[in-house]
C-alpha positions as CSV (number, residue, x, y, z in Angstrom):
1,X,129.8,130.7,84.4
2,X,128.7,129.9,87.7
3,X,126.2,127.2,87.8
4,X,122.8,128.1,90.3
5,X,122.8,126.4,93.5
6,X,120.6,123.5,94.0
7,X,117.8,123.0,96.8
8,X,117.1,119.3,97.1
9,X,114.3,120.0,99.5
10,X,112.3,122.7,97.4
11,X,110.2,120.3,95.0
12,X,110.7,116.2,94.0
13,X,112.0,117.7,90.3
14,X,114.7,120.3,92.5
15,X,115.5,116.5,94.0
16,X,115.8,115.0,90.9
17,X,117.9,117.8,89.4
18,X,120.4,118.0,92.4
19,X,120.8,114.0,91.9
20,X,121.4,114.3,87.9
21,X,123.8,117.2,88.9
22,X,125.7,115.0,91.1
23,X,125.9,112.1,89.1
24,X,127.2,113.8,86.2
25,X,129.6,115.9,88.1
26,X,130.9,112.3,89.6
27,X,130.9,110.8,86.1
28,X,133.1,113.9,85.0
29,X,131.3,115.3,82.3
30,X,130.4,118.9,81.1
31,X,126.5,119.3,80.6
32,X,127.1,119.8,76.5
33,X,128.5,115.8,76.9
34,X,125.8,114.6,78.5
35,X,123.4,116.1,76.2
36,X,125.3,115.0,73.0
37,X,124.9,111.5,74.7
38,X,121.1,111.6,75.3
39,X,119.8,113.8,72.5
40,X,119.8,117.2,74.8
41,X,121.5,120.3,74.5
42,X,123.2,122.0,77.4
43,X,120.3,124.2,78.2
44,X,118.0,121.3,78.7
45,X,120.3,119.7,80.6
46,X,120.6,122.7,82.6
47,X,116.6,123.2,82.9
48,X,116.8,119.5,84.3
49,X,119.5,120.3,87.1
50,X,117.5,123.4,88.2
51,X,114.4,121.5,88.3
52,X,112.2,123.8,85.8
53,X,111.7,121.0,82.9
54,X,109.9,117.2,83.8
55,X,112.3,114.7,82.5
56,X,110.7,112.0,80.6
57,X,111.3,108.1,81.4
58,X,112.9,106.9,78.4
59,X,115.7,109.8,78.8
60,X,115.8,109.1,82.5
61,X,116.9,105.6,81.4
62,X,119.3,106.7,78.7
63,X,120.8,109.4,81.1
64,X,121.6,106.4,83.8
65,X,122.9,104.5,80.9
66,X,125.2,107.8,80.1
67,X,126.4,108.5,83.6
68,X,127.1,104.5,84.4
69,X,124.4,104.9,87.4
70,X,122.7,101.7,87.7
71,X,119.1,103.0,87.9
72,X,119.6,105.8,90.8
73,X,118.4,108.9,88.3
74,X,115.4,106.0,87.5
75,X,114.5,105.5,91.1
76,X,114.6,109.0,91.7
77,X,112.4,109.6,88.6
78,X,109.7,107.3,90.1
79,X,109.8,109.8,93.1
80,X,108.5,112.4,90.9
81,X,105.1,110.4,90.1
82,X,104.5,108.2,93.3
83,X,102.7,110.4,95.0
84,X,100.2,108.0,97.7
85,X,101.6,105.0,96.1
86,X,104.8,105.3,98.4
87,X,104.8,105.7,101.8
88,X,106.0,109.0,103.6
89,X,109.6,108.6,104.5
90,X,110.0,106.3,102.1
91,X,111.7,107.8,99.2
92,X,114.3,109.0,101.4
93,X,115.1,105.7,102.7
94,X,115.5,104.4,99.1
95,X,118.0,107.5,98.0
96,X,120.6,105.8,100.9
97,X,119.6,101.9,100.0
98,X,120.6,102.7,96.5
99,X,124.5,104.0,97.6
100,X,124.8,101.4,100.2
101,X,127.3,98.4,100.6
102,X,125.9,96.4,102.9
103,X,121.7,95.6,103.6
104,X,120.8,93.8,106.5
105,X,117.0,93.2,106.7
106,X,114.4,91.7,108.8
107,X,111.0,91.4,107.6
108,X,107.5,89.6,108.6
109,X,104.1,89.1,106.9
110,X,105.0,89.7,103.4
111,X,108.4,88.6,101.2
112,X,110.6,92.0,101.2
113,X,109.9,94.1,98.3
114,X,113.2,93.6,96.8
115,X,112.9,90.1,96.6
116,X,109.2,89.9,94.9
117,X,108.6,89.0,91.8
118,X,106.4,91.6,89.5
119,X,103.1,88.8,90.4
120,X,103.8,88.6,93.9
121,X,104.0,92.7,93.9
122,X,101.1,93.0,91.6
123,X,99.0,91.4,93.9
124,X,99.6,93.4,97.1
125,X,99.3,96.6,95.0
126,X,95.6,95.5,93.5
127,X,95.0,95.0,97.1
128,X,95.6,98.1,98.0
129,X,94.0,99.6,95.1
130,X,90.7,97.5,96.5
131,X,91.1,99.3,99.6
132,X,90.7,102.6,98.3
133,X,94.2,103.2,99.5
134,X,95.6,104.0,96.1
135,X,94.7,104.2,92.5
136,X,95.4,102.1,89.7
137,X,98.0,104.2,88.3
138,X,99.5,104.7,92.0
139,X,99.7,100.8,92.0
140,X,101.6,100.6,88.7
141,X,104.3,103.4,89.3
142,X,104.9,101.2,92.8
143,X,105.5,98.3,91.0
144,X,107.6,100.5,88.7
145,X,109.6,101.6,91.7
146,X,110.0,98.4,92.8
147,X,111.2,96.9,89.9
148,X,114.0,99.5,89.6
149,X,115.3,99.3,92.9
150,X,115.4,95.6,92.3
151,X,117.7,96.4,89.4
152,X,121.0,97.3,91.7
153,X,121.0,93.3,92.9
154,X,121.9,92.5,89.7
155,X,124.3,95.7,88.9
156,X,128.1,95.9,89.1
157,X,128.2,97.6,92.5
158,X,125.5,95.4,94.0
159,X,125.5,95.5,97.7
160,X,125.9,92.6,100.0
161,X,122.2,91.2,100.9
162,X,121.5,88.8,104.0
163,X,118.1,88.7,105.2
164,X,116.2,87.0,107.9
165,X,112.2,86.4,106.7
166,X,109.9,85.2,109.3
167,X,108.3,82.0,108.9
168,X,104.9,84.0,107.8
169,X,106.7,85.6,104.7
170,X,106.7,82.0,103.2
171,X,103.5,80.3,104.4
172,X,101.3,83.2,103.9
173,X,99.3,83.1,100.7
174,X,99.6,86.0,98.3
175,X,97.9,85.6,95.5
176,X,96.8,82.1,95.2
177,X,99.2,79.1,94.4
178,X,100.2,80.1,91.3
179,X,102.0,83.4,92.3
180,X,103.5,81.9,95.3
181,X,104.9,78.6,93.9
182,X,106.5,81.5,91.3
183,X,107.9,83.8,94.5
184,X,109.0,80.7,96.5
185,X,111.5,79.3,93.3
186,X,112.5,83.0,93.0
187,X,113.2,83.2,97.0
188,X,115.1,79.5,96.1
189,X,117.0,81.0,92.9
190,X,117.9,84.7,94.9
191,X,119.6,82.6,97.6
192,X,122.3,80.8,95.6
193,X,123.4,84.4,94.5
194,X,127.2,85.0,95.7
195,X,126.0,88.7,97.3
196,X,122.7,87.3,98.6
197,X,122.0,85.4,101.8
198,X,118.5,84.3,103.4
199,X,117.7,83.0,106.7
200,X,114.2,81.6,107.8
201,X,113.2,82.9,111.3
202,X,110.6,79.7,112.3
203,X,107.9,80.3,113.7
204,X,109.3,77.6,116.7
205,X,111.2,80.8,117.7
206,X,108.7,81.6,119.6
207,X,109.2,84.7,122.2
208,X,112.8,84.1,121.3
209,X,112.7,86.3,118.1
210,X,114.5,89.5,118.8
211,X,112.6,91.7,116.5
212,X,108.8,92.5,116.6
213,X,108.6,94.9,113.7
214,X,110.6,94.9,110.4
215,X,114.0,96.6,110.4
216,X,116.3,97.7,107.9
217,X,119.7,98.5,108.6
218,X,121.9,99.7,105.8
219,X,125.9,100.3,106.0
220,X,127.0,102.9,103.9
221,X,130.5,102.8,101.4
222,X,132.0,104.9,104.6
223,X,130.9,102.1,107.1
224,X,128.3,104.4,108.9
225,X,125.0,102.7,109.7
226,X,121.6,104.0,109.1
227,X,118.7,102.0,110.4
228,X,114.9,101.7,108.9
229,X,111.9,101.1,110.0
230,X,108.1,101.7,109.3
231,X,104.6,102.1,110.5
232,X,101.0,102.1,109.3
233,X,101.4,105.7,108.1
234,X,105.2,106.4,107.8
235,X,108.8,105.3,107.8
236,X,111.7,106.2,109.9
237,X,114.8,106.7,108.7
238,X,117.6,106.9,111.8
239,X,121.0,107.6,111.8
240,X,121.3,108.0,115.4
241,X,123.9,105.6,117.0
242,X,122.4,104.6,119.8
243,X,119.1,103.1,118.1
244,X,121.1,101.8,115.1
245,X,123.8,99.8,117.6
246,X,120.3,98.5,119.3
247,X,118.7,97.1,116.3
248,X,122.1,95.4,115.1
249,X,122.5,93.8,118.3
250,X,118.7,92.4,117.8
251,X,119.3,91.9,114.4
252,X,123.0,89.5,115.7
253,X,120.6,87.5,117.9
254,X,118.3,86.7,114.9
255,X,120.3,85.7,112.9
256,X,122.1,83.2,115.1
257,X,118.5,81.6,115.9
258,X,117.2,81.6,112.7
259,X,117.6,78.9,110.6
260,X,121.5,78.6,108.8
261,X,121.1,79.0,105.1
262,X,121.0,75.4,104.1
263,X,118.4,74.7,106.1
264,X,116.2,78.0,105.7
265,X,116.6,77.1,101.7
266,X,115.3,73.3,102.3
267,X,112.2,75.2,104.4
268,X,111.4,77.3,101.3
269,X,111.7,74.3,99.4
270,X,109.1,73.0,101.6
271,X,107.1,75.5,101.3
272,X,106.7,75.7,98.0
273,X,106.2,71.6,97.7
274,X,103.2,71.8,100.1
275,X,101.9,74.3,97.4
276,X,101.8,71.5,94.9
277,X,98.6,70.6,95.5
């Protein structure tokens, strides 16, 4: 029988149904296997890949368990209910993060999501739930998200991780002593990780910092480059060579300025002793 073909871009369930289609497809298995394996039959696994039935989280979870996906039908589930919570452009970005070997990042302000812990991300969603800029239940499907996407640092295929935090992402206070003291040893723990390495851009840079704005740049299992980037209202995804090769050569000159390792963990050490009191 020939199976209906999928629109990604028609609605966030046709999205999650194309991704559920390809993982099981990748993972070899027949829709009846995958619905033995997660209490489905074949029909509702085939309602699912067409997008006309809502999965439901727990089988989302037991589905990635299944297919040996490390959270990607999870994070694409959050997709589904993020609605405001998660910023335009956004999701997209996170479908590529999620495949990619290599992450290369440059952020300012705030610690990068990846690296918070649930407190630390807590704290900036209530903030924004403050603002009027999302609701409470908006504020707990981003942490949600967050927490997922956090998962694949940990997972078998975890990419390689090196990240260059400005001096702010440290000093600034985010939720009181408490919650920082927490993110700082976290920060302290992440580095020591084998796949996972942290630089300290001081703020002694000075006009010598290469980068103004955050900057993602991801390098996929094929070695093509996709660079990310955001705004108050939007992020870009970019696969175009010229801007990627651009931000990579910024992103080289960072990192030879910033701090090495050793001494960007001893600042976050620092940091977190001048917390003490």
């Amino acid at each position: 029988m020939r199976e209906t073909e999928l629109d990604p871009s028609a609605s966030p369930l046709a999205a999650f149904g194309a991704q559920l289609r390809r993982s099981r497809k990748a993972a070899g298995m027949r829709q009846a296997q995958l619905g033995a394996l997660t209490s489905l039959s074949d029909s509702q696994i085939s309602n699912l890949e067409r997008g006309t039935r809502s999965p439901t989280l727990d089988w989302v979870v037991a589905a990635d368990r299944a297919l040996g996906t490390d959270g990607t039908l999870e994070l694409t589930y959050w997709t589904l209910s993020g609605g405001g919570s998660l910023l335009q452009g956004f999701p997209e970005y996170v479908a590529h993060e999620s495949k990619a070997a290599e992450l290369r990042q440059f952020e300012l302000g705030v610690v990068p999501g990846l690296f918070q812990t649930r407190a630390y991300a807590e704290t900036l969603a209530a903030a924004d739930v403050r603002r009027g800029a999302i609701t409470k239940d908006e504020a707990q499907t981003r942490v949600s998200y967050l927490l997922t996407r956090q998962q694949r640092l940990v997972g078998k295929d975890a990419p390689l991780v090196h990240a260059v935090l400005d001096e702010s992402c440290i000093r600034r206070l985010v939720g009181g002593a408490a919650v920082m003291r927490e993110q700082l040893d976290h920060l302290a723990e992440l580095s020591e990780r084998p796949r996972t390495i942290i630089q300290v851009a001081p703020f002694s840079m000075g006009e010598r910092r290469s980068l103004a704005l955050p900057v993602v740049l991801l390098t996929m299992p094929d070695r093509s480059m996709l660079g990310y980037t955001e705004s108050q209202e939007r992020g870009f995804l970019t696969r175009e060579s010229e801007t990627v090769t651009a931000w990579a050569r910024d992103y080289d000159r960072l990192q030879v300025g910033a701090g090495s390792d050793v001494a960007s963990l001893e600042m976050i050490r620092t940091a977190r002793k001048d917390l003490r009191s």
